[in-house]
N, C-alpha and C positions, 0 to 999 in steps of 0.2 A: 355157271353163274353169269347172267346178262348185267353187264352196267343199267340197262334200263328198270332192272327189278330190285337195285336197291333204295331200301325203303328209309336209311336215315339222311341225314344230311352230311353224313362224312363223304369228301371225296372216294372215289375207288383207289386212287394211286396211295392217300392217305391209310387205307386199311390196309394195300400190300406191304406198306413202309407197317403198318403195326403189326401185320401176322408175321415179318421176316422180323424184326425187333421181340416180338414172343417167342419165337421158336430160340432166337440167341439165347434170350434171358431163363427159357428154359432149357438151358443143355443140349438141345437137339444139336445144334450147330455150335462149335468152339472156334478158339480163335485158333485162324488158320483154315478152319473146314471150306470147302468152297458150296457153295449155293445151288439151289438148282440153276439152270441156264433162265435168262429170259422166254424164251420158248416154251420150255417148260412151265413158266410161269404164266403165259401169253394164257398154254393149255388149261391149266389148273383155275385160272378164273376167270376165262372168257371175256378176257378185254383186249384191246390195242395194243401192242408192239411199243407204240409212245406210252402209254398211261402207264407198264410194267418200267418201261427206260426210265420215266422220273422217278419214281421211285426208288431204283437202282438208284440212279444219277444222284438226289438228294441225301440217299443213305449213306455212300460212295463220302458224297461233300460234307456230312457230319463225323468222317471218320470212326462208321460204324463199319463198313463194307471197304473194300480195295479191290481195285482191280489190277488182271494182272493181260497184258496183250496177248492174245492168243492163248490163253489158257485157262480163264472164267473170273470169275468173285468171288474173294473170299471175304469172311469174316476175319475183320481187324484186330490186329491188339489192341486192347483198350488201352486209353490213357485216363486214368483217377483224375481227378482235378481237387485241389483246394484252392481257395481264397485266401490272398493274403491284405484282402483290405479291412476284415475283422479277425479276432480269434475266436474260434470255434471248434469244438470238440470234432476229433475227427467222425466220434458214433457218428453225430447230428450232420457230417460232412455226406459219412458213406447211405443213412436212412434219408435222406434228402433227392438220393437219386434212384431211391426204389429196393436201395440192395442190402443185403445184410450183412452187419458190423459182431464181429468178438473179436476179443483182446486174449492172449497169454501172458502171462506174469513170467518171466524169467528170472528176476529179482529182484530183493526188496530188502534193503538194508537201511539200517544207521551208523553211521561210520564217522572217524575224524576223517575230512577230507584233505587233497594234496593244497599246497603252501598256495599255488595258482587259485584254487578254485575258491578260498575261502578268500581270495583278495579279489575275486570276481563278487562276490556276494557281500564285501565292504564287511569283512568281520575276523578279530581276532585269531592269529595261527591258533592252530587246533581246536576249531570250535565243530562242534560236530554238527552234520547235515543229515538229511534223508536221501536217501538213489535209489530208483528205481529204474528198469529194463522193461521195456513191456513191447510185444509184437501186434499188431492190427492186421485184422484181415478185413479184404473186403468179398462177399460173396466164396468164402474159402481162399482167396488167396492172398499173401502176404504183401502189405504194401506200405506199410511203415515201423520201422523199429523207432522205440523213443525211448533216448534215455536222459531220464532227467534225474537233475539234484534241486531239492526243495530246502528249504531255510524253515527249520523246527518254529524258529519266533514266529509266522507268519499262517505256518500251519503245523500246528502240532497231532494232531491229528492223522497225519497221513499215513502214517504207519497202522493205524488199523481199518483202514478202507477196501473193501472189497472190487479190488481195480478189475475182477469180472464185471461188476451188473455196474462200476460208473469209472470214467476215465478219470485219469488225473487233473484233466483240463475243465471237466466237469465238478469234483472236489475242490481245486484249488480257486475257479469263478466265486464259487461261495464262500468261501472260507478265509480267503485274501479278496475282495476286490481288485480288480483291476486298476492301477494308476498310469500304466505306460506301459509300452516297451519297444523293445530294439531287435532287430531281426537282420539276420544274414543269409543267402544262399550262394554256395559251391555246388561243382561238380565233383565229386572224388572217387578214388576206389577204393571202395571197401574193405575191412581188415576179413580176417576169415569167419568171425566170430557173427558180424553183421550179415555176410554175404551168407552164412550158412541159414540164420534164423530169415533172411529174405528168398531163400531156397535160388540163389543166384550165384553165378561165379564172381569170383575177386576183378576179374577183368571186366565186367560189367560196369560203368559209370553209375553213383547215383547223385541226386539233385540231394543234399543235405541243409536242412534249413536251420541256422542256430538262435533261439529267443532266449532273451530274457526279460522277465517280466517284475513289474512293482506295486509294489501294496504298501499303503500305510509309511511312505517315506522308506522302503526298506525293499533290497532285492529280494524277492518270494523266490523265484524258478529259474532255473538255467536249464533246457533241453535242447538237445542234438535229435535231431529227426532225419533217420536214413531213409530215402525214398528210391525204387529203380526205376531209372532213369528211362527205360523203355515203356515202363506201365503207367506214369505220374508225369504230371506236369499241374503248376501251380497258374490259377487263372486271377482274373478280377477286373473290375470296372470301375468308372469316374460316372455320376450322372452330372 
């Protein structure tokens, strides 16, 4: 392959940063695998030593590649990203960046909840609530547990919702409008229960985000969102 014989307007170093971002996204290469060498790459499409290095270089700076001194490139762990300057379904978070989102239900009850929780949600001891558990993957792997308690007045419905084919943040946008909310993040370690459905040990740190949210003058949602700490990191912008 000559630089001179391509025929669209993409840069060359642009297409090796694309064929080394396909081969990730296709499995060829996991996180950890190391890459062919530049050389090799030099070989394989017949261009400059520089035009393969930016590439390298740029992919390297996007925290898709790492390098390691004297011992080549690999492919990086990913880091998930969310947004915390709107709320958004994680689906619409994880199809937003190419990859593919399912959920597991772990569970789904109605229950009186604890003395706390029901004074978090401004409502009479033993008023009963909704809880649900539920795991996200992105691309196969697990990158948030959430477990949330919903307020029946707000959404009564939740309990017959198919939280395969729509998330709960997706049900409850519609069902509760949005009037506010208030959001925290810790780092914590996980009890066993979390770390096991995140396929991670208890020694692992994760980023845990806790919302809640209001509709209608009235707390709708309280969730706890386990994320590890290695795979996720929460992003966002001011324009």
């Amino acid at each position: 392959m000559d630089e001179q014989q391509i025929q669209d307007n993409t840069p060359i170093f642009q297409r090796i940063k694309d064929y080394l971002l396909a081969q990730i996204a296709a499995g060829q290469w996991k996180e950890g695998d190391v890459i062919p060498s530049e050389q090799a790459l030099v070989k394989q499409f017949g261009v400059s030593r520089m035009t393969v290095n930016r590439a390298v270089r740029e992919l390297t700076a996007e925290q898709v590649l790492t390098r390691r001194q004297g011992s080549g490139t690999y492919v990086a762990q990913q880091k998930y990203q969310a947004t915390l300057l709107e709320i958004k379904s994680i689906a619409d978070e994880v199809r937003a960046r190419g990859h593919a989102h399912r959920s597991s239900l772990q569970l789904l009850e109605q229950t009186k909840a604890a003395e706390l929780m029901v004074k978090q949600f401004e409502l009479p001891p033993g008023h009963v609530l909704f809880h649900s558990v539920i795991v996200h993957f992105e691309n196969g792997v697990p990158i948030q547990v959430e477990d949330r308690w919903v307020n029946p007045l707000c959404a009564p419905d939740y309990m017959s919702q198919d939280f395969a084919a729509i998330t709960p943040n997706e049900y409850l946008m519609a069902a509760a409008p949005l009037q506010g909310a208030t959001y925290s993040i810790e780092a914590l370690s996980p009890p066993r229960d979390i770390a096991d459905m995140l396929a991670i040990d208890t020694r692992q740190p994760c980023l845990v985000l806790k919302r809640q949210t209001r509709s209608g003058g009235q707390v709708a949602s309280i969730a706890t969102m386990w994320h590890p700490g290695h795979r996720y990191q929460f992003a966002g912008s001011f324009n």
